[in-house]
SEROTOR-665005 format. One line per field, with one value per residue: residue number from 1; chain; x, y, z of N, C-alpha, C in turn. Coordinates in steps of 0.02 Angstrom, whole numbers, plus 50000, padded with zeros to 5 digits. Each point is the difference from the previous one (the first is absolute). Layout:
# SEROTOR-665005
resi [NUM ...]
chain [A ...]
n.u [X ...]
n.v [Y ...]
n.w [Z ...]
ca.u [X ...]
ca.v [Y ...]
ca.w [Z ...]
c.u [X ...]
c.v [Y ...]
c.w [Z ...]
//
This chain:
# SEROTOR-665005
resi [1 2 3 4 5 6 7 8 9 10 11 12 13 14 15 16 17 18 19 20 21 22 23 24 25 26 27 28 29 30 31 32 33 34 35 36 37 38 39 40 41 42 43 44 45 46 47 48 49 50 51 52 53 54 55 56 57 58 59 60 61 62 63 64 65 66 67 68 69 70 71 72 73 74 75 76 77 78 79 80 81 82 83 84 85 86 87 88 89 90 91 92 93 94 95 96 97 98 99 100 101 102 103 104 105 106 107 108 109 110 111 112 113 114 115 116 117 118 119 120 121 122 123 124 125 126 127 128 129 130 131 132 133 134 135 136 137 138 139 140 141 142 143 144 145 146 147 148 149 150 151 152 153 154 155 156 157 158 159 160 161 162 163 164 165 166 167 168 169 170 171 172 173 174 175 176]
chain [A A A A A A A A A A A A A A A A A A A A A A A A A A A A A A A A A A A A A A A A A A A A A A A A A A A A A A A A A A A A A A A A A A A A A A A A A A A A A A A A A A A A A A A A A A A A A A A A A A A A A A A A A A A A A A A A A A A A A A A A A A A A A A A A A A A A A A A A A A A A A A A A A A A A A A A A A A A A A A A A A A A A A A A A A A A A A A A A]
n.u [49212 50026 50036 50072 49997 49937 50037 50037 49935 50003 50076 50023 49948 50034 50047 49990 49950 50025 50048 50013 49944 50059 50036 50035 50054 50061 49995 50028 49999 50006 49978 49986 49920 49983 49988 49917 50022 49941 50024 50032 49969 50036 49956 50068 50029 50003 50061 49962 50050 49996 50055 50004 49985 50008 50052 49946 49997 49980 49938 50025 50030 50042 49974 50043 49963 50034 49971 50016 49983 50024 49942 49993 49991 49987 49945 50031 49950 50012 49957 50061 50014 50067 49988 50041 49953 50026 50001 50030 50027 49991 50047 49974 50052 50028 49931 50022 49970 50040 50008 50073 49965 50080 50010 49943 50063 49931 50009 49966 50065 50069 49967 50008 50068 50025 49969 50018 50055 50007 49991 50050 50068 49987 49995 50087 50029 49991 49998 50031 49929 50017 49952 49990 50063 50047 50035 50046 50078 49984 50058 50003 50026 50029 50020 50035 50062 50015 50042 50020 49989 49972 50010 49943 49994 49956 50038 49983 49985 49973 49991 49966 49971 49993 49938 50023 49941 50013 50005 49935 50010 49963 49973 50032 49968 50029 49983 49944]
n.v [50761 50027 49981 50022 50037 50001 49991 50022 50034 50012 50027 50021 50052 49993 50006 50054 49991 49998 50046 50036 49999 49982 50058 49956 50040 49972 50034 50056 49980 50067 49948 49998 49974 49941 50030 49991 50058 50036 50019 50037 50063 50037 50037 49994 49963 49987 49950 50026 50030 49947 50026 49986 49958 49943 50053 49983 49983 49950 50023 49953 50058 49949 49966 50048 50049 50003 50020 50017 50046 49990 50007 50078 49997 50039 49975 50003 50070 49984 50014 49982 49972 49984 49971 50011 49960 50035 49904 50013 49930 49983 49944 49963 49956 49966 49989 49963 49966 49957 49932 50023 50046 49981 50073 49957 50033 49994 50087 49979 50063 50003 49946 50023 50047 49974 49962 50049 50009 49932 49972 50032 49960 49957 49995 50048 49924 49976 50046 50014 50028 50059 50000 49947 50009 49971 49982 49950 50021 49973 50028 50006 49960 50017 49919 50012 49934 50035 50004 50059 49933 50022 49948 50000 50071 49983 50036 50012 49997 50064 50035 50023 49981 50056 50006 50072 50037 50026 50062 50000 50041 50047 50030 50089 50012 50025 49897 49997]
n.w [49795 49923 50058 50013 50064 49966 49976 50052 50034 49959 49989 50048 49969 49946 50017 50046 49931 49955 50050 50054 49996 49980 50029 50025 50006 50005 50038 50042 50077 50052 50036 49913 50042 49970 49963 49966 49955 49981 49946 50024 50000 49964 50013 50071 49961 50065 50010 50055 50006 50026 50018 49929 49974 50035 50061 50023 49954 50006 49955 49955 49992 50022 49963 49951 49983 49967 50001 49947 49999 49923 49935 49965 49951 49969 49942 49960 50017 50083 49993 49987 50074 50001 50053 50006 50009 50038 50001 50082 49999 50073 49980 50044 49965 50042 49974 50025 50065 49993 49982 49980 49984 49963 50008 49930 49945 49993 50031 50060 50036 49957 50012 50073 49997 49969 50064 50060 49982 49993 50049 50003 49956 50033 50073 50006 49952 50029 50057 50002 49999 50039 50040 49940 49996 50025 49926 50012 49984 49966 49996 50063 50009 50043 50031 50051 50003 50044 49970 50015 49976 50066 49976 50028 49973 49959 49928 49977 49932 49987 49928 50007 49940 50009 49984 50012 49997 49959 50050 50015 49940 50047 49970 49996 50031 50057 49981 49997]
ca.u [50046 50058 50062 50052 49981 49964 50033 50025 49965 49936 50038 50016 49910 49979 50070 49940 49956 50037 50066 50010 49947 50001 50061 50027 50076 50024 50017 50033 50004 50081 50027 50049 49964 49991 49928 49986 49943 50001 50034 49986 50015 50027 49960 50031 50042 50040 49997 50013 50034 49961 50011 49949 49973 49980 50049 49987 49984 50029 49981 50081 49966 49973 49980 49939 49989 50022 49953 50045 49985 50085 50018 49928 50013 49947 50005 49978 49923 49952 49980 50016 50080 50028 50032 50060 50002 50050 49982 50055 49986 50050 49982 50047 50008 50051 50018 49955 50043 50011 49980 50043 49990 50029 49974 50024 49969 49989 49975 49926 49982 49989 49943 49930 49991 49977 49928 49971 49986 49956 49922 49987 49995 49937 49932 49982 49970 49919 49964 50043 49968 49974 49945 49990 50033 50038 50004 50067 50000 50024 50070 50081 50022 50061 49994 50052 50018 50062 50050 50025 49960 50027 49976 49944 49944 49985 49981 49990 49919 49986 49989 49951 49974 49904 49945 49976 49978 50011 49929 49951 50001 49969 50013 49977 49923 50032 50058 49972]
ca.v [50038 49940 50033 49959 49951 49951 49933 49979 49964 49914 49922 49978 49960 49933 49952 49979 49959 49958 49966 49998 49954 49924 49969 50013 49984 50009 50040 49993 50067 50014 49972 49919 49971 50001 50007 50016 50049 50037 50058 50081 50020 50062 50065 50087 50000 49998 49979 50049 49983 49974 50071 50067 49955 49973 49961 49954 49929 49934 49960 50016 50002 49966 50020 50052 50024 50110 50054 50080 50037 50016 50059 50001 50038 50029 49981 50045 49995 49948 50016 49942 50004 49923 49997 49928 49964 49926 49982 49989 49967 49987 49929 49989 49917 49977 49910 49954 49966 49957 49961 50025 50052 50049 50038 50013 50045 49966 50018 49996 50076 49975 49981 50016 50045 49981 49969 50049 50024 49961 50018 50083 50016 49962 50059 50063 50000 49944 50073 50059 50059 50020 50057 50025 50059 50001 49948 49976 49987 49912 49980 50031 49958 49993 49982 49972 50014 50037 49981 49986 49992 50002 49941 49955 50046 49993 50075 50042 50066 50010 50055 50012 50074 50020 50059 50032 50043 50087 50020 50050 50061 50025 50059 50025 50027 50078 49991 50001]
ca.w [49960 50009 49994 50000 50054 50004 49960 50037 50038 49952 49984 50086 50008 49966 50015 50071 50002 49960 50002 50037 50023 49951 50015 50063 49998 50052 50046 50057 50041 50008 50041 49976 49989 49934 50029 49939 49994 49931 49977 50020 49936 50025 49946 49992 49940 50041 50074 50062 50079 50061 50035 49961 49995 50061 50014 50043 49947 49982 49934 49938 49915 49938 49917 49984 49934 50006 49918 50002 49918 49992 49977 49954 49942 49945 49932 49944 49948 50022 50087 50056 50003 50025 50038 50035 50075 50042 50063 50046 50070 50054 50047 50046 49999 50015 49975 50014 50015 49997 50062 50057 50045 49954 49957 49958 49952 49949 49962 49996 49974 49919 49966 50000 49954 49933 50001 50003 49938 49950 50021 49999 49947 49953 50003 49957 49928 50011 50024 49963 50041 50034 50014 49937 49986 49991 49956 49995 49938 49996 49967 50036 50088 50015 50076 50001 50085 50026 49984 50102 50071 50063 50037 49961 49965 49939 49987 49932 49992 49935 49993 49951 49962 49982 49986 50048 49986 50025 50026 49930 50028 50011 49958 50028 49961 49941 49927 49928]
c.u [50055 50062 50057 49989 49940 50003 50044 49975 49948 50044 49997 49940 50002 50044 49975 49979 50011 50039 50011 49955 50004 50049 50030 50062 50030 50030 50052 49991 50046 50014 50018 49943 49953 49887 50003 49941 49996 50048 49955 49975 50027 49995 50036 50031 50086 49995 50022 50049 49966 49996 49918 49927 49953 50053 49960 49988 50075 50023 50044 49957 49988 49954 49951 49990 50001 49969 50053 49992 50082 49987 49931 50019 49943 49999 50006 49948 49959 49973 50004 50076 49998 50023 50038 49989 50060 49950 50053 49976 50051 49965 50074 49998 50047 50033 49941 50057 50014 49965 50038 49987 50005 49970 50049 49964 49969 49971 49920 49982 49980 49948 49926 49999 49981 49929 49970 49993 49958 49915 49992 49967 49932 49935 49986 49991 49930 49955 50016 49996 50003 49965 49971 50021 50066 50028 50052 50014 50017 50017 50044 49979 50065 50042 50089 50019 50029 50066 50053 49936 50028 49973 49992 49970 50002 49952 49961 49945 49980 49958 49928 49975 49937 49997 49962 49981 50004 49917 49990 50033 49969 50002 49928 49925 50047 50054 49948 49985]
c.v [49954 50047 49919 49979 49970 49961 49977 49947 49960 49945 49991 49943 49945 49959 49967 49951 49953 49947 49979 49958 49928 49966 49991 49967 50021 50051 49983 50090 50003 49951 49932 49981 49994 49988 49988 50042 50011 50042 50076 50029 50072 50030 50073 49981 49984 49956 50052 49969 49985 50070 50049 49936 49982 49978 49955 49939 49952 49968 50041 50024 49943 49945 50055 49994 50082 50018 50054 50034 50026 50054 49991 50038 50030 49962 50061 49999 49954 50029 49937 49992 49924 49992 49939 49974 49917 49990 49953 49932 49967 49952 49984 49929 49982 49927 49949 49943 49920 49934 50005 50052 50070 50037 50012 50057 49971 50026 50043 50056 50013 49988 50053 50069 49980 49991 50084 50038 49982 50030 50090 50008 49973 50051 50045 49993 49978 50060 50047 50063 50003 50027 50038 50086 49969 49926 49991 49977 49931 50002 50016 49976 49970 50000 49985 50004 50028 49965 49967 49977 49988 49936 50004 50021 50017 50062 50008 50024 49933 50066 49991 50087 50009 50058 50031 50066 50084 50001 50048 50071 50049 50068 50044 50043 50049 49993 50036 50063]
c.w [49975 49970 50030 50077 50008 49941 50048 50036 49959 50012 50072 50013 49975 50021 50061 49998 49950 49992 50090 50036 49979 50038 50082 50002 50071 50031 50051 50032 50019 50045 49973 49987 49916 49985 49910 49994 49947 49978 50022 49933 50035 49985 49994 49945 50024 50058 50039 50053 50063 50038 49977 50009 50066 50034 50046 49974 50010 49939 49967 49934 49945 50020 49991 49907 49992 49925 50017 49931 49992 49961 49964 49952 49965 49937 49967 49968 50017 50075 50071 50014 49981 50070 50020 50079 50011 50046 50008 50020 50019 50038 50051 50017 50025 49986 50029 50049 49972 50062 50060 50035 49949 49955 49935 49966 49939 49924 49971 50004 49941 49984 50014 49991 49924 49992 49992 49932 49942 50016 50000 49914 49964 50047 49960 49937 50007 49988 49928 50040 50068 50036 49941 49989 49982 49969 49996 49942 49973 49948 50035 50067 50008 50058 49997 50098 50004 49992 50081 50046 50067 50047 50073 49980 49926 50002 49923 49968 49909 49984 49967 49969 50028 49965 50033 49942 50028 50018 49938 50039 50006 49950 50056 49963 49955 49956 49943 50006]
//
């Protein structure tokens, strides 16, 4: 069927496998320690409170990737919406140390959000389709950071369009 949450879930699917599978950035758990993993993908549209979540986990949300649908609109005289998907991501860099020991900021959050995005933007142009239903629009992509970043955590998205189709509508025997 194609409606707005399984456009949800094509992109989660593809990012999965796309994107997240390419990559392994750095991490930290609650106890300081620094590990490298893949980016999460977060399919509630939401980070959950450890409380709601898994309070028994260690592992820090970041790095994730968040799909979130913002809005869908109708065309006029077209049997299809537009819909507006953000994808969220959240890396967690603290720098890199020096030969002294010293942790510098060098930046490398910065960068591998940017990386992330780059490679989002080129799958989804490369592909276009999803689950052959759903076609992104390529003329409208649009990535920016979060303006307040909270060092050492590097925040931000970019938006993309799709095409999502109204369901056929059923007319009843006892229209005619």
């Amino acid at each position: 069927m194609v409606t707005i949450p399984t456009l949800h879930d094509a992109v989660c699917d593809f990012l999965e496998e796309h994107i997240a599978s390419r990559f392994q950035l750095k991490s930290v758990d609650i106890y300081g320690a620094t590990t490298q993993k893949k980016p999460q993908i977060v399919r509630s549209g939401w980070i959950l409170p450890k409380s709601i979540d898994d309070e028994e986990s260690d592992e820090e949300e970041f790095p994730y990737i968040l799909p979130r649908v913002l809005k869908a609109k109708g065309i006029q005289n077209a049997r299809e919406s537009i819909v507006e998907l953000q994808i969220l991501f959240g890396i967690y860099d603290p720098g890199s140390r020096d030969k002294h020991g010293r942790l510098i900021d060098d930046g490398s959050g910065y960068r591998d959000f940017w990386n992330l995005v780059e490679a989002t933007r080129q799958a989804l142009f490369h592909t276009r389709t999803l689950d052959d239903k759903f076609r992104i629009h390529d003329d409208y992509f649009e990535a920016q950071l979060v303006e307040e970043q909270i060092y050492p955590y590097w925040e931000g998205y970019c938006i993309t369009r799709w095409d999502v189709a109204y369901p056929h509508p059923q007319l009843e025997e006892s229209f005619f």
